[in-house]
C-alpha positions in Angstrom: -22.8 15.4 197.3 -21.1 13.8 199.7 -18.0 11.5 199.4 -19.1 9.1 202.0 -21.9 8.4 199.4 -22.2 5.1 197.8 -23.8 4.4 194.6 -25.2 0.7 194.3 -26.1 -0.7 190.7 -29.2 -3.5 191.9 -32.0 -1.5 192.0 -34.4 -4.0 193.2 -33.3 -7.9 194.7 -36.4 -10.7 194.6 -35.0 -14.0 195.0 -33.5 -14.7 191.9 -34.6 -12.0 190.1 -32.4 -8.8 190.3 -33.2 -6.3 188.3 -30.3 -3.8 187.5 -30.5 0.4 188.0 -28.6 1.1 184.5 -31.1 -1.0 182.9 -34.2 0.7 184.1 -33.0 4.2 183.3 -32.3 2.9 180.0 -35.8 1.9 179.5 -36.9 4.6 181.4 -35.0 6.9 178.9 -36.6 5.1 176.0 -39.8 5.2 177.5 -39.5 8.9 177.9 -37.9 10.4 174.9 -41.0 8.3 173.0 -43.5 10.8 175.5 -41.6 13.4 174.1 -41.8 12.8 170.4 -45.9 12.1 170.7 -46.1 15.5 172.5 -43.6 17.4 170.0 -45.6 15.7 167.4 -49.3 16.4 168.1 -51.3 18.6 165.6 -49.0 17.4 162.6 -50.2 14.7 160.3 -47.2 12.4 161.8 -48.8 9.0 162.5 -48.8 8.2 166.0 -47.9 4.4 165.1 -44.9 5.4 163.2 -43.4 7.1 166.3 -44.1 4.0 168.1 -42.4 1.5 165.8 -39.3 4.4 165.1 -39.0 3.9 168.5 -38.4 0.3 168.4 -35.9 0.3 165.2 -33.9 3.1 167.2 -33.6 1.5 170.6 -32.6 -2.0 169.1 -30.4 -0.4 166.3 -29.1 2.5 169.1 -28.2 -0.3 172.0 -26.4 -2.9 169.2 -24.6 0.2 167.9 -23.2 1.7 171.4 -22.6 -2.6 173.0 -20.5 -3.2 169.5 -18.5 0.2 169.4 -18.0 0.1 173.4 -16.6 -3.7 173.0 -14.5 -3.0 169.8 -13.1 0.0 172.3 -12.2 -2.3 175.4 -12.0 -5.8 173.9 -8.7 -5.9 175.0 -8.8 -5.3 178.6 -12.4 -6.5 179.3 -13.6 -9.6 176.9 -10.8 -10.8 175.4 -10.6 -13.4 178.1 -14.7 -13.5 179.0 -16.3 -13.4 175.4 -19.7 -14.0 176.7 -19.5 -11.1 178.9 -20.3 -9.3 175.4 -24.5 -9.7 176.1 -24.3 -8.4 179.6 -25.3 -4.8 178.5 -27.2 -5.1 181.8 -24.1 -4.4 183.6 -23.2 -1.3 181.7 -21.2 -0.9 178.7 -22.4 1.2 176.3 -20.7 3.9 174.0 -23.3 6.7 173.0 -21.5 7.6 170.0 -21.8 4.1 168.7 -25.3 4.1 169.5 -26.2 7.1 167.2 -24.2 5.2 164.7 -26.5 2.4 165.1 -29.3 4.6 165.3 -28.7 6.9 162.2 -28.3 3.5 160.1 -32.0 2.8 161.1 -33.6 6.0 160.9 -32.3 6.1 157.4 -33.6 2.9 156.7 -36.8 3.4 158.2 -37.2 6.7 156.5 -36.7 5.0 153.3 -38.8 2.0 153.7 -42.0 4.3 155.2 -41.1 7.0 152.5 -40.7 9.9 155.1 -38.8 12.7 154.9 -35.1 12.1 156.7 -34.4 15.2 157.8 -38.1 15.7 159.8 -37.1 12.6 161.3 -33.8 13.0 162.4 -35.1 16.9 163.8 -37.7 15.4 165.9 -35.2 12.6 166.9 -32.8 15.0 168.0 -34.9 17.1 169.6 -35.6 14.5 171.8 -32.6 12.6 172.0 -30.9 14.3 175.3 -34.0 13.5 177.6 -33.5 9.8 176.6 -29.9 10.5 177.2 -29.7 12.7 181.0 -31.7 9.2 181.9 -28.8 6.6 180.7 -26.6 9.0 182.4 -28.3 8.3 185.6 -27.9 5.0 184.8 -24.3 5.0 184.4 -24.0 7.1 187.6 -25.8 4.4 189.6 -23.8 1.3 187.8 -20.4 3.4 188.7 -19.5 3.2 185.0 -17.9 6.7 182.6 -16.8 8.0 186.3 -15.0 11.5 186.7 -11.2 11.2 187.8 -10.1 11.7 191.4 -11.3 14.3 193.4 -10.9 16.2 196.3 -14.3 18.1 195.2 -17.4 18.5 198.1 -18.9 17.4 194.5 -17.0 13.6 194.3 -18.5 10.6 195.6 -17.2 7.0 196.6 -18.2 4.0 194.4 -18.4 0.4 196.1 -15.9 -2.5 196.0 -16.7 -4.2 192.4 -17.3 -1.2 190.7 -16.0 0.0 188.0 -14.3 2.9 189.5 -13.1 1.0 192.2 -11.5 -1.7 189.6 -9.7 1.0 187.4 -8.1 2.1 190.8 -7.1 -0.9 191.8 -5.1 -1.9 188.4 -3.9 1.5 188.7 -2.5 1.1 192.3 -4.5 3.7 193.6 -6.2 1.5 196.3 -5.0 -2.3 197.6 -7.8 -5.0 196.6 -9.2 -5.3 200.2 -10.4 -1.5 199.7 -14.0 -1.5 200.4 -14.9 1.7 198.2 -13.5 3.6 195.7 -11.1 6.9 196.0 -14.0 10.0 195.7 -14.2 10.9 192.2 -16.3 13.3 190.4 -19.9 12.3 189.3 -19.4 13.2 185.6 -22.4 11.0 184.2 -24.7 13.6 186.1 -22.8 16.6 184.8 -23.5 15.1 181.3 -27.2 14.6 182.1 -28.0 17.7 183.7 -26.5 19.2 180.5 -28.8 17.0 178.3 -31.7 18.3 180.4 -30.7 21.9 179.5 -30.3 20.8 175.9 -33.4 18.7 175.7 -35.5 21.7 177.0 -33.4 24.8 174.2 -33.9 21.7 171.6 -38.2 20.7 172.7 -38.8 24.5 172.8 -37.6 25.7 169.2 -38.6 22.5 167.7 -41.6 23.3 166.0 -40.4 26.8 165.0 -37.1 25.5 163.4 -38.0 22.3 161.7 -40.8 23.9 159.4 -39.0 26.9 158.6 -35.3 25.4 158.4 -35.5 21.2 158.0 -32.4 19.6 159.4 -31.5 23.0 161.6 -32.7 21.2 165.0 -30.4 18.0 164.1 -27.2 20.4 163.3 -27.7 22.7 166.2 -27.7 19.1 168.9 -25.0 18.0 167.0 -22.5 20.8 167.8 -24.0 21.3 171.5 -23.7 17.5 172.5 -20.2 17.7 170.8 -19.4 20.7 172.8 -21.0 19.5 176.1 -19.2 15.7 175.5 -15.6 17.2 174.9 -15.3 19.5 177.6 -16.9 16.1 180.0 -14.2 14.0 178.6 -11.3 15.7 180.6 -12.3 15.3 183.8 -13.5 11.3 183.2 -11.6 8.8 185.1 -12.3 5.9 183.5 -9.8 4.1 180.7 -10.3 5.8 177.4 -9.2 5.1 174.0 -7.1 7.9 172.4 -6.3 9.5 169.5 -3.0 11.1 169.7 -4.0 14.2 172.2 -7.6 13.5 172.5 -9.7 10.4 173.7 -11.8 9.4 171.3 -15.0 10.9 172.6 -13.4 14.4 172.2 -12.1 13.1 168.5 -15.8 12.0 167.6 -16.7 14.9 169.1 -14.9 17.4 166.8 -15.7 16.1 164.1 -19.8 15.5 165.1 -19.4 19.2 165.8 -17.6 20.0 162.3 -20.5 18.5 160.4 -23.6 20.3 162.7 -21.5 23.5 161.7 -21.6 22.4 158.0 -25.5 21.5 158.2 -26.1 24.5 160.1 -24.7 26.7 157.7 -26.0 24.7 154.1 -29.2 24.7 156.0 -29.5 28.5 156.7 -27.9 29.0 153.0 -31.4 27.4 151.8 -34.7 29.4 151.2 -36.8 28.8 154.1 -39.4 26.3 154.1 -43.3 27.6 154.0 -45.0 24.5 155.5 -43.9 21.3 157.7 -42.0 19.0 155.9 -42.9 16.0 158.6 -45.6 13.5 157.4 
């Protein structure tokens, strides 16, 4: 891609209403990882209806999760001084991590209040999880936001005065203020979501085969491959990171999301294989 390339994060400008790029491929991601679940979920005895109001619980749980982690994260350099700048998720600002927090919290409490099985939920869930993901990806690709460092790559682009990219280089000295675009940097959010594609598609295709012989093996197998995928991104972002001693604190999340697919994995496979679906 070329660096002269500019990324733009209106999507569409009617008078006074603007609607934003990030937030469409977040509702686009929704939209589509909800397809997903119907499809993986036809010829079961799993209640289209219940998928649809899942849905909801995630998304609302899974955004308050990923806005509150990514704000705890930057609260400091970003709202400490524009508190209401908290709601504008519209603008980008989301931590993924904290949104599976977020999301987990629900699906356990929906799981116990519709007396389904947890571990059918969170399979199908994870099986579906990185399509809904390579879209918010997108999103942050079109914002500017969870940018790659600087780059000489044929790969980088060039981000627009405003951005994000182009305000971490300007604190940093890497550009004067009257610079009208970014220094190229490289496009990590669509690295990240052309890995979720791969992931989604290993994850869609083994679904049904894995979750009624081994319950819970989908969910510890996208555990350790998004925790693998995520901490060999993290490296080569640009943008300011929290860390933790060596790491940032995606990698440090990472290891440890990774540590406990491993131990699920392995408990998992340690247990006599189930005979019938477990979903209802």
């Amino acid at each position: 891609m070329s660096k002269k390339n500019r990324m733009h994060s209106t999507f569409l400008q009617l008078g006074p209403l603007t609607l934003k790029a990030y937030g469409l491929m977040m509702a686009l991601g929704f939209a589509a990882a909800w397809f997903a679940a119907g499809r993986l979920s036809r010829g079961t005895t799993r209640n289209p209806d219940l998928l649809a109001n899942l849905t909801v619980w995630l998304m609302l749980a899974g955004v308050l999760g990923a806005r509150a982690a990514y704000v705890a994260e930057h609260w400091t350099a970003e709202f400490a001084t524009q508190p209401l700048s908290v709601v504008r998720i519209d603008q980008g600002g989301l931590m993924f991590y904290g949104g599976v927090a977020g999301a987990t919290l629900a699906l356990l409490l929906f799981a116990w209040r519709h007396q389904q099985r947890p571990a059918a939920l969170f399979d199908l869930m994870a099986a579906v999880l990185p399509l809904g993901h390579a879209f918010g990806r997108i999103g942050c690709f079109l914002h500017g936001c969870c940018h790659g460092r600087v780059s000489t790559s044929s790969l980088a682009v060039v981000f627009p005065a405003g951005s994000p990219a182009w305000e971490v280089q300007c604190a940093a000295g890497q550009i004067p203020a009257t610079a009208l675009h970014s220094l190229p940097v490289l496009p990590t959010q669509l690295f990240e979501s052309a890995a979720n594609l791969v992931l989604f598609v290993v994850l869609a295709s083994q679904y049904r085969r894995l979750s009624v012989r081994w319950p819970g093996l989908v969910t510890a197998l996208y555990l350790m491959a998004y925790a693998t995928i995520r901490f060999c991104i993290e490296p080569l972002r640009g943008d300011l990171r929290m860390t933790v001693g060596v790491w940032s604190i995606g990698q440090t999340i990472s290891l440890l999301l990774f540590a406990c697919g491993l131990g699920l994995a392995v408990w998992r496979l340690c247990r006599p294989a189930g005979t019938q679906e477990s979903a209802s």
